[in-house]
N, C-alpha and C positions, 0 to 999 in steps of 0.2 A: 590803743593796743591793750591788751587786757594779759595778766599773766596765769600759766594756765599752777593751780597747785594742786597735787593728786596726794591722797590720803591713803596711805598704808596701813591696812587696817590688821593687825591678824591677832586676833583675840581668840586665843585655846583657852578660853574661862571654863575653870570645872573641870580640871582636866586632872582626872585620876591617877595618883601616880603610888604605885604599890613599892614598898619596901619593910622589911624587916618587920615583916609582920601590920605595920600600922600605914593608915592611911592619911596622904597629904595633898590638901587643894593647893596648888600653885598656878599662882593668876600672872597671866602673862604681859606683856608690857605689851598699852599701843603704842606703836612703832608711827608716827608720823613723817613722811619725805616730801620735803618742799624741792619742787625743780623749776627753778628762775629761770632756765635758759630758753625756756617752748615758749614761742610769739604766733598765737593766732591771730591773724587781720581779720576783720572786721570787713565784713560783706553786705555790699548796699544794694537794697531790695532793689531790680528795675520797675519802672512804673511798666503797670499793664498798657497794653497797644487797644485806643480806642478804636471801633471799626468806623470809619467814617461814612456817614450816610451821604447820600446823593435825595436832594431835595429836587424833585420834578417838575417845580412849580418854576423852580431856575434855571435860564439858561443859562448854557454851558460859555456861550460869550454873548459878549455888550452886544445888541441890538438882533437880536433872533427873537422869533415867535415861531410859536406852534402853525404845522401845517396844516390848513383847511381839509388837505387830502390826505394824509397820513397822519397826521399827530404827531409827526417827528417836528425838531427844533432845524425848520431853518431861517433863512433871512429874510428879512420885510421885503426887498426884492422881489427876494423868489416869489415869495407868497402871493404878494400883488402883483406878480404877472402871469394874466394867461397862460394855461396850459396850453400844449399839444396833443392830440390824438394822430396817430399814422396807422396805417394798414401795411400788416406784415404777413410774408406768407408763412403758412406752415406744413411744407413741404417737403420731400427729402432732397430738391433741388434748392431749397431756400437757404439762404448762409446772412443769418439774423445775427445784425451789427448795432450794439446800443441796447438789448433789448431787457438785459438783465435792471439797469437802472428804471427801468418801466415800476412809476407809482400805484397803478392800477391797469391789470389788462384783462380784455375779455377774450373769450371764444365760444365763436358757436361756429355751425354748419353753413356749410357753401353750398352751391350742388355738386354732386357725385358726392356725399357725406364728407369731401372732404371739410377743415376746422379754416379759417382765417382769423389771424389775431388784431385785435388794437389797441395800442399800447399808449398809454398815457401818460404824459412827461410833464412835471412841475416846473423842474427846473431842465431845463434843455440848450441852455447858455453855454457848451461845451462839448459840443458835438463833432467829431472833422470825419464822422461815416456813420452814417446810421439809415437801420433800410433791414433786407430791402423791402422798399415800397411797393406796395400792390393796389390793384383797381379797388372801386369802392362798392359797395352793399347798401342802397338806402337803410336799413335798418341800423349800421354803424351810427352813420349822421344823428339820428334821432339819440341813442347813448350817447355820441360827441356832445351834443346840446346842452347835457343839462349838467356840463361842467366847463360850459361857455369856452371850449377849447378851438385854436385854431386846425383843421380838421387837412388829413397831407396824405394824399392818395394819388392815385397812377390811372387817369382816367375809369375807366366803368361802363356797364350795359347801361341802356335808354333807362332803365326802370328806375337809376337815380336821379336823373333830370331835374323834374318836380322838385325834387327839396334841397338839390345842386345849386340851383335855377334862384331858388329864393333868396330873396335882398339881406336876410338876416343870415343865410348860411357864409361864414367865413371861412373857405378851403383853399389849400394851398395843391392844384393840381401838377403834377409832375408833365402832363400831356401839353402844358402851355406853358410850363416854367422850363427857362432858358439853365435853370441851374440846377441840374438836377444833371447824374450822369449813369452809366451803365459801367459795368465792369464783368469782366472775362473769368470771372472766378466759384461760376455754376454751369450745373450742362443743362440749363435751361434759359433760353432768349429773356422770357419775363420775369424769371424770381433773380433781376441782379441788377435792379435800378438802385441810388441812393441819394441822398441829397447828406449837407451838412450845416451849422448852426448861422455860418455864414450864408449859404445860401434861403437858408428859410427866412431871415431877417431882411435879405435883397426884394425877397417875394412880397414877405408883411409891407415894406415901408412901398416897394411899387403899388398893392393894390389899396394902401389908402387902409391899412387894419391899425386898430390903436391895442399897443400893449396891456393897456388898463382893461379889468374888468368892466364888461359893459355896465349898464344901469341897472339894480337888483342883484347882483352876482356877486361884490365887494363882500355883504356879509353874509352870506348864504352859508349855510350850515348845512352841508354834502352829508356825510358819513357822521353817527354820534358814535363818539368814541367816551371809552371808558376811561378814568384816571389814568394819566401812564402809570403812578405810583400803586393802583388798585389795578390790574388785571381783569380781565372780566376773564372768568376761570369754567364758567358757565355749571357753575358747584349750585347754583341757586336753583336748578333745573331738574326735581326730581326723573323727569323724562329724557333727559341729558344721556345720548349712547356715547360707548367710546369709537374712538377714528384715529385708528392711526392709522388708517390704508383710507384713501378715497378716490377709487378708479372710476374714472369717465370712459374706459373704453365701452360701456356697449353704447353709450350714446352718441362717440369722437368715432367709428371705425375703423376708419384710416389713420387719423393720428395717434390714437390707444395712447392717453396720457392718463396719467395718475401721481398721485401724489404721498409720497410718506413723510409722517412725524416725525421729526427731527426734537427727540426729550432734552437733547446736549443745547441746541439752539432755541427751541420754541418753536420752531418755524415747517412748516409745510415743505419739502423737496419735490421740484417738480422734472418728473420721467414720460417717457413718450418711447414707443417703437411702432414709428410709420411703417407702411406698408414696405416692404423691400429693405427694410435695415433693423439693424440688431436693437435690442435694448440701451437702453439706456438712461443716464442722465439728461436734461433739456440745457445745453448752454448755452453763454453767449460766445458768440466766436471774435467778437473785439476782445475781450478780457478771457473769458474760458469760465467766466462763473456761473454755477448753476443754479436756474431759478428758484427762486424759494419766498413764500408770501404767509403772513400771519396771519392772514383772513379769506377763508373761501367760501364764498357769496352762489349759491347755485339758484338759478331762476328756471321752473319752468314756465316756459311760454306758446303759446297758442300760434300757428305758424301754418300756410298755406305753401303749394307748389304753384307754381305760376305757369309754367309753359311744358313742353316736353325737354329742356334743355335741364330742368332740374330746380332754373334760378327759385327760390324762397322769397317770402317775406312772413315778416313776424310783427306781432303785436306789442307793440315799443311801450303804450302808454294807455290810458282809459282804459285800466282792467285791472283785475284784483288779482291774483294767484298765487301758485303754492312752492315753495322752496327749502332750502337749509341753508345755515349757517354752522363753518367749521374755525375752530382756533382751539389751542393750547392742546391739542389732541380729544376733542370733544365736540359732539353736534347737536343740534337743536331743530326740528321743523320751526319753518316761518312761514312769511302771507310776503307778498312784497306786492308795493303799490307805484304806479307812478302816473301821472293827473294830467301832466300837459309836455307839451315837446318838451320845455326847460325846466320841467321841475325834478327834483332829483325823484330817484328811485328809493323809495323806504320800507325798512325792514324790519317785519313787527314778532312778537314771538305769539305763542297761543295764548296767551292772555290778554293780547291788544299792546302789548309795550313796545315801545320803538326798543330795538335790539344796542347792544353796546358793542360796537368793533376795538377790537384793541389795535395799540400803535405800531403802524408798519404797512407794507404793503398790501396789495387786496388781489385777488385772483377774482373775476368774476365768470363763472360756467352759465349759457346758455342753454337751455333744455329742450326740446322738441316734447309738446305735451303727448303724451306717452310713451316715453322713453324710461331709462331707467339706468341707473350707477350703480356700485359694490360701494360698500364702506366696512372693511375689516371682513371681504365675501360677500354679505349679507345683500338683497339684492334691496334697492328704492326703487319705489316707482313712484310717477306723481298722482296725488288725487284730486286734482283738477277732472 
């Protein structure tokens, strides 16, 4: 404790004082006052709050690793087990269950322009509804491939046969699986098939599928992604435009999705207003959450019509061509390449560099070579 003493000071030095004609300096007294009774306590500095870092290089618990597919931390498990690819419809009769939890999904064009989705699942060990399931698209399978995923579709036209048909395609079809069911909760007969994680596991161990990565696929390096702790911010890009809008309606015309920057989260929001229904959010109707992906991947692709019915096919692989890549609200033209059925699809930027996704989800857009998207209005087209 310390005692507080205060100094009374009052010095009138000098101080002129007239009388009787003559003049007198009278110097005044300092007046000193000690007061004992005032107790200041003594106050203890708090230490400053260190901000604690978060090291990336750590996981968050014992025995987690980084995903091949995402770059998120999850479990050696999950990791080393084969993914899932399923066929989802996207329609305003479709009532998508599961689909938010989708690692990477794609879309492109049907016939009648409508979009089909496939949704790719890492970890799929938790599933009691997910769907619904729709027929297959040869060109799905060839994307399925080259992330050695078990492939879960609802039958399909003849055109898939050929590569249904082959000894190395692993698919789990709905048209000969006993465990798969329909439900009453669309005004349409086909968008309301589903299966669940029990059921898909009945399928695998019947037809003889091994959970493990087949041979070559264990260290396969899919997607290069960037430090989680460094960003890829795409600031390195003097050609770098801004996006914070990137509308695929002219290319989707029935589905009319797009997608806005979300600055609060980093992440991409993804909206759609099909034909016949309002705007809106895209969500899942298991949980209600609405999609949203930290990397969108746009490929144009070279693609023929087949018949008068509309069916497509597109050129999966053995070809060079032109695209973008979106993240952190920013885009860049790319070249995307892919070599053989299973080899992945790579994304280089104008200088020849393979590109850096950052960690999170991926949205991957299909393109019809000459087609064209908005980004922030502005229109793209491809130059292919």
């Amino acid at each position: 404790m310390k005692r507080l003493q205060v100094l009374l000071l009052v010095a009138l030095s000098s101080t002129l004082l007239f009388g009787c004609g003559k003049e007198k300096e009278v110097a005044e007294p300092v007046v000193e006052q000690v007061i004992d009774d005032i107790v200041v306590p003594e106050v203890e500095e708090e230490p400053e709050e260190e901000s604690e870092e978060i090291d990336e290089d750590v996981p968050p618990e014992a025995g987690m690793v980084r995903s091949r597919i995402t770059n998120e931390w999850v479990t050696e498990e999950v990791n080393n087990t084969r993914p899932i690819t399923v066929m989802i419809p996207n329609t305003k009769t479709a009532a998508q269950y599961g689909i938010s939890q989708a690692d990477v999904l794609y879309e492109c064009n049907v016939e009648g322009s409508i979009t089909r989705l496939m949704a790719l699942f890492q970890d799929w060990s938790n599933f009691d509804r997910l769907g619904n399931v729709r027929s297959c698209r040869d060109y799905y399978v060839y994307w399925s491939f080259e992330w050695d995923a078990f492939y879960v579709h609802f039958g399909g036209p003849f055109y898939i046969d050929e590569v249904i048909n082959r000894k190395d395609t692993e698919d789990i079809d709905g048209l000969s699986s006993s465990n798969f069911w329909r439900a009453n909760d669309t005004n349409n007969s086909t968008d309301n098939a589903y299966v669940d994680t029990k059921g898909l596991m009945a399928d695998i161990n019947k037809l003889g599928y091994d959970l493990e990565y087949r041979s070559g696929y264990s260290d396969e390096q899919h997607y290069k992604f960037a430090p989680a702790g460094e960003p890829n911010t795409l600031d390195q890009y003097s050609n770098a435009i801004t996006a914070n809008k990137v509308d695929m309606s002219p290319t989707y015309p029935v589905t009319n999705c797009y997608f806005i920057y979300n600055s609060e989260t980093g992440l991409y929001d993804r909206f759609q207003h099909l034909s016949g229904e309002a705007d809106g959010p895209h969500v899942d109707k298991a949980n209600g959450k609405q999609l949203a992906f930290k990397n969108i991947l746009i490929q144009n692709t070279y693609y023929e019509v087949r018949d008068q019915k509309g069916y497509l096919a597109f050129q999966c692989h053995d070809t060079t061509r032109d695209g973008w890549f979106f993240t952190n609200g920013k885009g860049i033209h790319v070249t995307w390449k892919k070599t053989s059925d299973y080899g992945a699809t790579r994304y280089y930027d104008d200088s020849g560099n393979e590109i850096e996704l950052n960690t999170g989800k991926t949205m991957v857009c299909i393109v019809e070579d000459g087609d064209s998207f908005l980004v922030d209005d502005e229109k793209i087209g491809s130059t292919n």
